[in-house]
C-alpha positions as CSV (number, residue, x, y, z in Angstrom):
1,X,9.4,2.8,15.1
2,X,7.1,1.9,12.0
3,X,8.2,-1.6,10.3
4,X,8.6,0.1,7.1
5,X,11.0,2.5,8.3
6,X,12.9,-0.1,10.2
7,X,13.6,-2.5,7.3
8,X,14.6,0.5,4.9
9,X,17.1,1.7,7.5
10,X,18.5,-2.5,8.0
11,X,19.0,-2.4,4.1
12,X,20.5,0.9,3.8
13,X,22.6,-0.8,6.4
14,X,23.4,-3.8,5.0
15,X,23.9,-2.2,1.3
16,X,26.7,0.5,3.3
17,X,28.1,-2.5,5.0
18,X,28.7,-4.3,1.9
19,X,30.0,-1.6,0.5
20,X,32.8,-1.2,2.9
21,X,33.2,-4.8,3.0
22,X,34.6,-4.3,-0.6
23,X,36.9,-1.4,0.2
24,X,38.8,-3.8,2.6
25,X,38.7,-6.8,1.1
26,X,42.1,-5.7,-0.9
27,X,43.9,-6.6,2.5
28,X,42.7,-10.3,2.3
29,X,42.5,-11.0,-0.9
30,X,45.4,-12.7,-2.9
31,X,47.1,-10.5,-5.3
32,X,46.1,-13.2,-8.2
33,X,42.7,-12.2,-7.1
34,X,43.2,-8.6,-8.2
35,X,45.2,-8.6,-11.5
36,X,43.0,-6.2,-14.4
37,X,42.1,-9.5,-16.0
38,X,40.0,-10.3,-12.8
39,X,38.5,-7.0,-12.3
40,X,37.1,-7.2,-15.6
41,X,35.3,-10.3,-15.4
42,X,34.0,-9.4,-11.8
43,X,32.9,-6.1,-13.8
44,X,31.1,-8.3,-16.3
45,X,28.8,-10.2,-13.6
46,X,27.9,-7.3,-11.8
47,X,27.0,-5.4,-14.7
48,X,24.7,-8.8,-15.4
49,X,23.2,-8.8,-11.9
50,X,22.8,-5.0,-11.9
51,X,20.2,-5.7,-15.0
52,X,18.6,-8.2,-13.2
53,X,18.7,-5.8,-10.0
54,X,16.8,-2.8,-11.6
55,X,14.4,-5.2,-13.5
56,X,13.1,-6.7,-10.6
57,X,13.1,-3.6,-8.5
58,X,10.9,-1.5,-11.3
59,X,8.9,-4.5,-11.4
60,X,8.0,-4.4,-7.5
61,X,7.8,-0.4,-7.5
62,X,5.4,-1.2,-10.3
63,X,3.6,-3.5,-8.4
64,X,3.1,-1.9,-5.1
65,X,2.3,1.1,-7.1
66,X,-0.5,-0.7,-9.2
67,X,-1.9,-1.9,-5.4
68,X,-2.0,1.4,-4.0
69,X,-3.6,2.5,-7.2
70,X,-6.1,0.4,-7.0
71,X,-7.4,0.4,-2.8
72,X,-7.5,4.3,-4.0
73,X,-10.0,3.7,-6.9
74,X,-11.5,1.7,-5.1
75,X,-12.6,3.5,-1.8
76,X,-13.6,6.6,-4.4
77,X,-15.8,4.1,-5.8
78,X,-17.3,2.9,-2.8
79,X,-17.3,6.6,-1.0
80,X,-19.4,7.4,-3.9
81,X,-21.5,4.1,-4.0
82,X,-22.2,5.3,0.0
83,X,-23.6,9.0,-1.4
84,X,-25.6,7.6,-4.2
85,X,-27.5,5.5,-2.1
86,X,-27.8,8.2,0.7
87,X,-29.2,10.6,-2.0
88,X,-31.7,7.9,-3.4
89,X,-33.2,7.0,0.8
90,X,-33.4,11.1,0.4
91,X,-35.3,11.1,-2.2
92,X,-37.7,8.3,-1.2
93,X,-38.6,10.8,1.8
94,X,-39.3,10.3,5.4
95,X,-39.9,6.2,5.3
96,X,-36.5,6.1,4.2
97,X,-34.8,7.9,7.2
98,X,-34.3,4.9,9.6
99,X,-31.8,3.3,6.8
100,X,-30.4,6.4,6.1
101,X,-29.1,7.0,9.9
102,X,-27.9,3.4,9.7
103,X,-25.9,4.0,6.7
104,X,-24.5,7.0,8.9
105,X,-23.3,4.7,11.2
106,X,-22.1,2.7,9.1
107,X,-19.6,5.1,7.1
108,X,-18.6,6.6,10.7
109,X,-17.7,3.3,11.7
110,X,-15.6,2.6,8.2
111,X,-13.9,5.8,8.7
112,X,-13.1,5.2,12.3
113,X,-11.7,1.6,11.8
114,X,-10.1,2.4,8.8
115,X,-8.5,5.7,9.5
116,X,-7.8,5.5,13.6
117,X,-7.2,9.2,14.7
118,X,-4.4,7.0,16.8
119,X,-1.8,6.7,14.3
120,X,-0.4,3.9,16.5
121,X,-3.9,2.0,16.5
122,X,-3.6,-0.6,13.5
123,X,-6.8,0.1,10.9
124,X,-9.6,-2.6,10.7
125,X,-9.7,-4.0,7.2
126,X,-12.3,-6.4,8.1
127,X,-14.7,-5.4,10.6
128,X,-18.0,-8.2,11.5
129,X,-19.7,-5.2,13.0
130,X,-19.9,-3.0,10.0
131,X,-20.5,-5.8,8.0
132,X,-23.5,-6.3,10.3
133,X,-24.7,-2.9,10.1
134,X,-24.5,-2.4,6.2
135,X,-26.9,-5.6,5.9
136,X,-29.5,-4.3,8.2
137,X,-29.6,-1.4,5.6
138,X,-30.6,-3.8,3.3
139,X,-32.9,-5.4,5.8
140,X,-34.4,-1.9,6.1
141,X,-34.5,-1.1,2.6
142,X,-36.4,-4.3,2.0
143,X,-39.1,-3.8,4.2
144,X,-39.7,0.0,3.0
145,X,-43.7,0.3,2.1
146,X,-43.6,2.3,-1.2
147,X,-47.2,3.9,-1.9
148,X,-46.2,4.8,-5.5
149,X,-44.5,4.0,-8.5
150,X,-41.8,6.6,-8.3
151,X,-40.9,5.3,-4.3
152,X,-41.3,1.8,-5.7
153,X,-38.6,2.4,-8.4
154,X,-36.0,4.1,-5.7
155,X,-36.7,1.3,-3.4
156,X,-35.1,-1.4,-5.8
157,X,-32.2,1.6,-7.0
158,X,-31.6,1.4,-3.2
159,X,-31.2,-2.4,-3.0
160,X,-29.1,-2.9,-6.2
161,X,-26.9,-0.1,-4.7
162,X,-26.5,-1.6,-1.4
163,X,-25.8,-5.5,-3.0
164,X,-23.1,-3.2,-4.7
165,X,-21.5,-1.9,-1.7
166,X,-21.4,-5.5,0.2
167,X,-19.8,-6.3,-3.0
168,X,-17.1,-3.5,-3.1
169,X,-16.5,-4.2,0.7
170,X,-15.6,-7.5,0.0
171,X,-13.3,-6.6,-2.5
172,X,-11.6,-3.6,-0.5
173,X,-11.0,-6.6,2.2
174,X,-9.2,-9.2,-0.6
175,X,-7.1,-5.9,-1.9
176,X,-5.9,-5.6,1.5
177,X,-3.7,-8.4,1.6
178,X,0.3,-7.7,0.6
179,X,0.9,-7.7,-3.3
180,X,5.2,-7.5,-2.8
181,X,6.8,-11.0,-1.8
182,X,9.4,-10.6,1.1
183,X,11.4,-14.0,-0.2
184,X,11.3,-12.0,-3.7
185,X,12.2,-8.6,-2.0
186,X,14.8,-10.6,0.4
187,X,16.0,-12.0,-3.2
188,X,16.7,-8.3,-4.6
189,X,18.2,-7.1,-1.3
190,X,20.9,-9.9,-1.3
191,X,21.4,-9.3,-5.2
192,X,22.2,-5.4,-4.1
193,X,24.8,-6.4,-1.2
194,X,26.6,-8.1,-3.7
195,X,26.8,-5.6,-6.4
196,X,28.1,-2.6,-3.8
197,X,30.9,-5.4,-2.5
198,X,31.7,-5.7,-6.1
199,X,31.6,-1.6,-6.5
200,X,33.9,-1.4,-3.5
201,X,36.3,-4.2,-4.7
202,X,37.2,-2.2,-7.7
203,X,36.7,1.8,-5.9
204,X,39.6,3.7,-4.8
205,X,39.7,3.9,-1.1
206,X,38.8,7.4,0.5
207,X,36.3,9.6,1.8
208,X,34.5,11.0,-1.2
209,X,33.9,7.2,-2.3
210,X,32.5,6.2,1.4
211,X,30.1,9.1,1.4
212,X,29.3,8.4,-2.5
213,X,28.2,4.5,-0.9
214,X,26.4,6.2,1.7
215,X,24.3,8.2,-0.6
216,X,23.4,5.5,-3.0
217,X,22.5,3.1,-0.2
218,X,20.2,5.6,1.4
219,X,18.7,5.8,-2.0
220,X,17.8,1.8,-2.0
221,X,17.3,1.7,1.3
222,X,14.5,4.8,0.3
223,X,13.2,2.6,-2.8
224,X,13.0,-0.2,-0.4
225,X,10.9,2.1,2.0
226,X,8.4,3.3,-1.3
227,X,7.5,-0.1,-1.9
228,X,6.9,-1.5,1.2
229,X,4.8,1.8,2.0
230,X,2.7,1.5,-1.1
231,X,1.8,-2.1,-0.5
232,X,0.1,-1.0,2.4
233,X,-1.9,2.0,1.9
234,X,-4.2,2.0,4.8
235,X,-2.1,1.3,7.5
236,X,1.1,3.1,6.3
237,X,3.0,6.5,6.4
238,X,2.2,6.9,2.9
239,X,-1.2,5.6,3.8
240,X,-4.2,6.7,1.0
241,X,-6.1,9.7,2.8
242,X,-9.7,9.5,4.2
243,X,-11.2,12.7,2.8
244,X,-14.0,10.7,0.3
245,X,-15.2,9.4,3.2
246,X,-15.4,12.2,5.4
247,X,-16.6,14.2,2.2
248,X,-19.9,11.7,1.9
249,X,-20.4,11.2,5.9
250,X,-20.7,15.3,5.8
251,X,-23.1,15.0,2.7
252,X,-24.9,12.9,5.3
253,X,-25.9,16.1,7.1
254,X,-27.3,17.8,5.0
């Protein structure tokens, strides 16, 4: 089962669980423990920690939202870094073919690390091969013989557009690390167990409550799912999809 799922299903879990810890703990509890007076304070701190609860949890949706954003942006940016610099070896005609099947190679090999057709094969963020095989473009590039100014001029497009792409390789590889904290998300988690004990304290005890518990922790248990997910959008359910890639490696064809 994917680690995602399994840690949403533990705190819907845990969140239900707390829930009906609540309902029962009328049987334990001394009846000092449950005058109005004490209901109302307990009603006070939860409504406190509720605040806290949805801040921090908007903050980490936020978060894990902004990463996912981003790796997207950014592998448009270097899909079309990829076809610029395809195009401009097109245009500086035969001489340029060797670097251009290279950079084929190259963006079959990011597509095939990145985007496994086994779903249950973990993506390569950071692949020495590839990295090897985009600088012998450049080593190609370099030693292109231009006979003209015009071949001259795409030769040194070429090379500022390949420094680019090591560049925006690099960067894909630092955006690949987790944004979302678990000690901050085991934080939240704990924060939630506590308020549905508190919500159960103070509910009536029957069925339409223990399904209305149910519903709410599948709900964070879901939100819990969505931001683990979106902090890792190559390797996840929700993973970002590979079609700029595949778009510019069938460009390469033409």
């Amino acid at each position: 089962m994917n680690a995602t799922v399994t840690i949403s299903l533990l705190v819907t879990g845990c969140v239900f669980t707390g829930s009906l810890l609540g309902l029962h703990l009328h049987r334990f509890l001394p009846r000092t423990h449950l005058t109005k007076e004490t209901q109302d304070v307990v009603r006070l701190g939860t409504g406190m920690v509720s605040v806290l609860a949805s801040l921090v949890l908007g903050l980490l949706i936020a978060t894990a939202k902004t990463s996912y954003d981003n790796t997207n942006h950014s592998i448009r940016a270097f899909a079309a870094e990829i076809a610029l610099l395809n195009e401009t070896l097109r245009d500086y005609g035969t001489g340029g073919a060797p670097a251009r099947d290279a950079l084929r190679d190259y963006t079959l090999k990011v597509l095939h690390d990145r985007w496994p057709t086994d779903r249950s094969q973990v993506p390569l963020i950071e692949d020495p091969s590839a990295g090897i095989i985009l600088e012998h473009v450049r080593a190609l590039i370099r030693d292109l013989k231009p006979v003209d100014a015009g071949q001259k001029w795409l030769q040194g497009q070429a090379l500022d557009i390949n420094v680019s792409l090591l560049r925006q390789r690099w960067l894909l590889i630092e955006q690949a690390g987790q944004s979302v904290s678990g000690t901050v998300l085991s934080i939240l988690v704990s924060w939630i167990v506590a308020i549905f004990v508190s919500f159960g304290l103070n509910a009536p005890r029957n069925g339409t409550v223990v399904a209305a518990f149910f519903l709410c922790s599948m709900a964070i248990g879901g939100s819990i799912f969505l931001i683990l997910e979106m902090d890792r959008p190559l390797n996840g359910i929700v993973r970002i999809s590979s079609w700029p890639v595949e778009n510019v490696l069938g460009a390469m064809d033409w």
